[in-house]
C-alpha positions as a Python dict, from the first residue, in 0.01 Angstrom:
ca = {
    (1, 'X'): (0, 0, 0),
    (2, 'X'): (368, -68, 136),
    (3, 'X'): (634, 64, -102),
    (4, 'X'): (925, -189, -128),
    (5, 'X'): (1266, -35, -125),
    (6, 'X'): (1576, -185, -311),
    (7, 'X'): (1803, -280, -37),
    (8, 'X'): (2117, -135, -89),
    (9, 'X'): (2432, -337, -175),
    (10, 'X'): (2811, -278, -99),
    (11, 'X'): (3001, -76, -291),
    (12, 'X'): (3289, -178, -434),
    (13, 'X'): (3476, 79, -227),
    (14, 'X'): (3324, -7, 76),
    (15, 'X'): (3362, -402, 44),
    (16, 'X'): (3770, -283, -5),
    (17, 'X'): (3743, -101, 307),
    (18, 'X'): (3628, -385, 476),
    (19, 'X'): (3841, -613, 366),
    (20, 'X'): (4114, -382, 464),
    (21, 'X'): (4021, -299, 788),
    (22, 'X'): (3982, -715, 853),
    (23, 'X'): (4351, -774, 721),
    (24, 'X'): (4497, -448, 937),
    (25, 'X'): (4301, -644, 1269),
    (26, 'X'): (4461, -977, 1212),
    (27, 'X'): (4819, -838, 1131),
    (28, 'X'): (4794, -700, 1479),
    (29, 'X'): (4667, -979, 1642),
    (30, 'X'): (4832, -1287, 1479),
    (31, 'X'): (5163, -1153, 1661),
    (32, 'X'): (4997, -1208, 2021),
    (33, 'X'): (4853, -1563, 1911),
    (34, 'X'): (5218, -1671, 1843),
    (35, 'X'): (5360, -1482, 2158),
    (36, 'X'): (5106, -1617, 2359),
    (37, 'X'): (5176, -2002, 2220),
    (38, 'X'): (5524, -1950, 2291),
    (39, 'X'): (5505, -1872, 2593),
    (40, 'X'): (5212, -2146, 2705),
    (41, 'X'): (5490, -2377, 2575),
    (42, 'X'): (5764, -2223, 2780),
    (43, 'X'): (5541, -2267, 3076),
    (44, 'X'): (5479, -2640, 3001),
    (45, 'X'): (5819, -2690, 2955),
    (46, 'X'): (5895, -2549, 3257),
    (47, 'X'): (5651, -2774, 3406),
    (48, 'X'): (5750, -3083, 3300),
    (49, 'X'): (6127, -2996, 3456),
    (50, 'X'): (5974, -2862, 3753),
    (51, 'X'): (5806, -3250, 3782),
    (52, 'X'): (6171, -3409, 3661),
    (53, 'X'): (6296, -3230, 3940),
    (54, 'X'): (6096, -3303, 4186),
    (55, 'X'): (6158, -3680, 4063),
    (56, 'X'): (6541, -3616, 4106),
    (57, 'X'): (6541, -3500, 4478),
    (58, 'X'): (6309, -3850, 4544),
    (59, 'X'): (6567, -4029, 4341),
    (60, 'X'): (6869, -3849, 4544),
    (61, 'X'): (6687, -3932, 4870),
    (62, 'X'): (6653, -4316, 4785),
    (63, 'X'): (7003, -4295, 4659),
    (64, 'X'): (7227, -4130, 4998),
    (65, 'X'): (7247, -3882, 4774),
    (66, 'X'): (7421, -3972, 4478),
    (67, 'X'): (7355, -3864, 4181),
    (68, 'X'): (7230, -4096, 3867),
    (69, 'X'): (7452, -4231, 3573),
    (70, 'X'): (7311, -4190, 3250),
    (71, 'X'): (7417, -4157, 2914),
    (72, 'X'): (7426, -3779, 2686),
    (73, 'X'): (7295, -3948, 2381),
    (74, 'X'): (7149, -4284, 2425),
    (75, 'X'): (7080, -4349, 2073),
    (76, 'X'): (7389, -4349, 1982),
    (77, 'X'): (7550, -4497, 2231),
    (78, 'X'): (7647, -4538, 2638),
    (79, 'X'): (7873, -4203, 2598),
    (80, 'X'): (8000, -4087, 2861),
    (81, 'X'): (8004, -4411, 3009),
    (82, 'X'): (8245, -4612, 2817),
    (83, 'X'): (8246, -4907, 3035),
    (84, 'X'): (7875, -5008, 2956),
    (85, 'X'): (7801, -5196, 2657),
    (86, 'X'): (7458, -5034, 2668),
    (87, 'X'): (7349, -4718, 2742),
    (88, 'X'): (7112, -4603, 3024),
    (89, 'X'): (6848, -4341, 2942),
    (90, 'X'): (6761, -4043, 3226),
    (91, 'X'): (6384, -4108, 3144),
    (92, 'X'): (6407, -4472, 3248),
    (93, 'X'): (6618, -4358, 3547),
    (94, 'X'): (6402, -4112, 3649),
    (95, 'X'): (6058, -4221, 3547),
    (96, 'X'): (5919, -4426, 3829),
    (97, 'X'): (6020, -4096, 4067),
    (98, 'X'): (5832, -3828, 3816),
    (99, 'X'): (5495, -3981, 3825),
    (100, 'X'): (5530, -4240, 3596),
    (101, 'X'): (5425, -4103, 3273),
    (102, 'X'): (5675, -4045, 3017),
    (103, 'X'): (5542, -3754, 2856),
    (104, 'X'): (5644, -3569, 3135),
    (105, 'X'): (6037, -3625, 2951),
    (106, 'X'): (5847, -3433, 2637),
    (107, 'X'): (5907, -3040, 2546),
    (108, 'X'): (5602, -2938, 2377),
    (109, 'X'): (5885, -2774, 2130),
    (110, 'X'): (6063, -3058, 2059),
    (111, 'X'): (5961, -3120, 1688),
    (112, 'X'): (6034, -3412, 1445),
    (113, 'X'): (6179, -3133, 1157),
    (114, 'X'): (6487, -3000, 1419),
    (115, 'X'): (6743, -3036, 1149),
    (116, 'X'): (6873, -3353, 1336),
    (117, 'X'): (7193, -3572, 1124),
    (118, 'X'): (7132, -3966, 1116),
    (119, 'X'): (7086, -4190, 1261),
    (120, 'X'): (6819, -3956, 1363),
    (121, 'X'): (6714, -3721, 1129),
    (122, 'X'): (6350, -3691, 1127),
    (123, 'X'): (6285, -3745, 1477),
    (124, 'X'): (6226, -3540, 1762),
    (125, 'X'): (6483, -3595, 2032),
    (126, 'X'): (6182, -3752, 2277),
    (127, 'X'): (6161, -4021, 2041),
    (128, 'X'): (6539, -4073, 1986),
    (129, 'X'): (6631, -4085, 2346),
    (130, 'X'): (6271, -4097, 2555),
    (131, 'X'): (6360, -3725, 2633),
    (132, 'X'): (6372, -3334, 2514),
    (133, 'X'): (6579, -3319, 2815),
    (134, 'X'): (6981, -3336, 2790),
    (135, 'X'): (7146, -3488, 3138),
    (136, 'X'): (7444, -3306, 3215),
    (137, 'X'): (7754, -3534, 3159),
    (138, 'X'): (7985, -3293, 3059),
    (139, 'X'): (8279, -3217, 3306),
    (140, 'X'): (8336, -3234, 3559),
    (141, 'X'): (8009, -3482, 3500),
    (142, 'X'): (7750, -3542, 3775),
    (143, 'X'): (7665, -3914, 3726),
    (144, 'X'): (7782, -4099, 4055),
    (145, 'X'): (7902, -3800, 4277),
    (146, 'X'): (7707, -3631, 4580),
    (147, 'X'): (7600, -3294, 4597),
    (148, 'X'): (7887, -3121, 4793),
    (149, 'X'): (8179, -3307, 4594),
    (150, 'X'): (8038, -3199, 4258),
    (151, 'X'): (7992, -2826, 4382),
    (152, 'X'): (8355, -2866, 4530),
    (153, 'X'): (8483, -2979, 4207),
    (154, 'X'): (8273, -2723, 3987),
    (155, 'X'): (8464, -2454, 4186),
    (156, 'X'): (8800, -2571, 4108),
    (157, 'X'): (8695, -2594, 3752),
    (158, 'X'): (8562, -2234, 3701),
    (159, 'X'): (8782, -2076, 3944),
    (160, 'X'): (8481, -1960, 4117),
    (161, 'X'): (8240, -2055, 4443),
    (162, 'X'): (7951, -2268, 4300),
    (163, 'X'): (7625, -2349, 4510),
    (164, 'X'): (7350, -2568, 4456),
    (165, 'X'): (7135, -2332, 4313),
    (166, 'X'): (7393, -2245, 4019),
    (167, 'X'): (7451, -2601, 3917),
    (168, 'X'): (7234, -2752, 3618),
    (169, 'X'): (7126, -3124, 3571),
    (170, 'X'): (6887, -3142, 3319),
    (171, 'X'): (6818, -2902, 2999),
    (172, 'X'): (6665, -2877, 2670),
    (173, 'X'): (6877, -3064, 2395),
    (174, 'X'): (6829, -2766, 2185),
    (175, 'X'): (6734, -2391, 2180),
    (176, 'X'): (6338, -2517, 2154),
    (177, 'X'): (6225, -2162, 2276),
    (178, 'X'): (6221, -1823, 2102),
    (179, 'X'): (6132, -1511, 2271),
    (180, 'X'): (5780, -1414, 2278),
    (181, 'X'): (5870, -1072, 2183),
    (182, 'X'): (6115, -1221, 1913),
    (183, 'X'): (5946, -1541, 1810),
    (184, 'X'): (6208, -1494, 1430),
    (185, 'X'): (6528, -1523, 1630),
    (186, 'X'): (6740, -1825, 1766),
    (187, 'X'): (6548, -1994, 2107),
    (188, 'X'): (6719, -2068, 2414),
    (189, 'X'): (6716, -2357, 2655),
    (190, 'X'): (6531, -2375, 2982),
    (191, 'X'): (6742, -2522, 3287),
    (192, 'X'): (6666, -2774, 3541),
    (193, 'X'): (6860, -2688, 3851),
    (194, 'X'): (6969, -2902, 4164),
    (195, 'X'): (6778, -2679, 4349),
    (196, 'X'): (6465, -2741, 4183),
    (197, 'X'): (6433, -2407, 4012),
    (198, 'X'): (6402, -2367, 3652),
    (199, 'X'): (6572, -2086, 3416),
    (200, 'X'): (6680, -1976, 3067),
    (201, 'X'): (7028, -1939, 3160),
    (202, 'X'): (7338, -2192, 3240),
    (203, 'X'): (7498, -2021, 3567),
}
């Protein structure tokens, strides 16, 4: 005749240990997860101004080489170009040269809760001006000159020899992207250069 054992429960002690040993495993690896997602964003940011870019040297060759006019904030108005009565979005400019689709303008970073003012608080920059991606207009601004006239007059303006590769065209609106080592702290911007090459940094 087969004896039937009592099968033997937890402890109380035991179940703790368990429980403790589960917490001290995801503590380590919830800090990878987030690093990881960080950077996969990065990398489709990156992307997506890699494709711009590749858009902008099409639109540059169709164009003898001059560059587009567009407008910094296009929800708010044709700024820098005062003598529009409407302003002209770098998405729309661009879009038919990037591949057509325009979530190719969208950083996956770009959120709706970015601590925007009105008229656009609430609302991711994409969906204010059709991009996460800010075209440069400050000065000396790049709408309507060629290549080698804006690097000429970049150099008079820093005092120092600028080539292609150090001048921007298109970046992130706003620091989207923390650190994957420091995912707490202030982001910074990625960089769209004429050159085709994307960074962190404005040279």
């Amino acid at each position: 005749m087969d004896i039937v054992r009592p099968r033997r429960a937890f402890t109380l002690i035991e179940l703790l240990i368990v429980i403790a040993i589960l917490a001290l495993l995801i503590a380590i690896l919830l800090p990878g997860i987030k690093g990881a997602r960080i950077q996969a964003k990065r990398a489709a940011c990156a992307s997506n101004l890699h494709q711009i870019g590749v858009g902008f040297q099409e639109y540059l060759s169709n164009s003898n080489g001059v560059m587009p006019y567009a407008s910094l904030m296009p929800s708010v108005g044709p700024a820098p170009l005062f003598n529009l009565d409407h302003p002209i979005y770098i998405a729309d400019v661009l879009l038919d040269y990037s591949g057509g689709e325009p979530k190719v303008f969208k950083c996956p970073s770009d959120y709706e809760d970015s601590g925007r003012l009105a008229p656009n608080s609430g609302r991711s920059y994409f969906e204010s001006e059709k991009s996460s991606y800010e075209y440069r207009t400050d000065r000396p601004g790049i709408g309507g000159r060629k290549l080698d006239e804006l690097a000429q007059r970049m150099s008079q303006f820093t005092g120092r020899a600028i080539s292609d590769n150090m001048i921007w065209v298109m970046r992130d609106y706003g620091d989207f992207h923390a650190a994957t080592d420091k995912p707490d702290e202030q982001g910074k911007r990625r960089y769209l250069y004429i050159d085709g090459h994307v960074g962190d940094y404005e040279n």
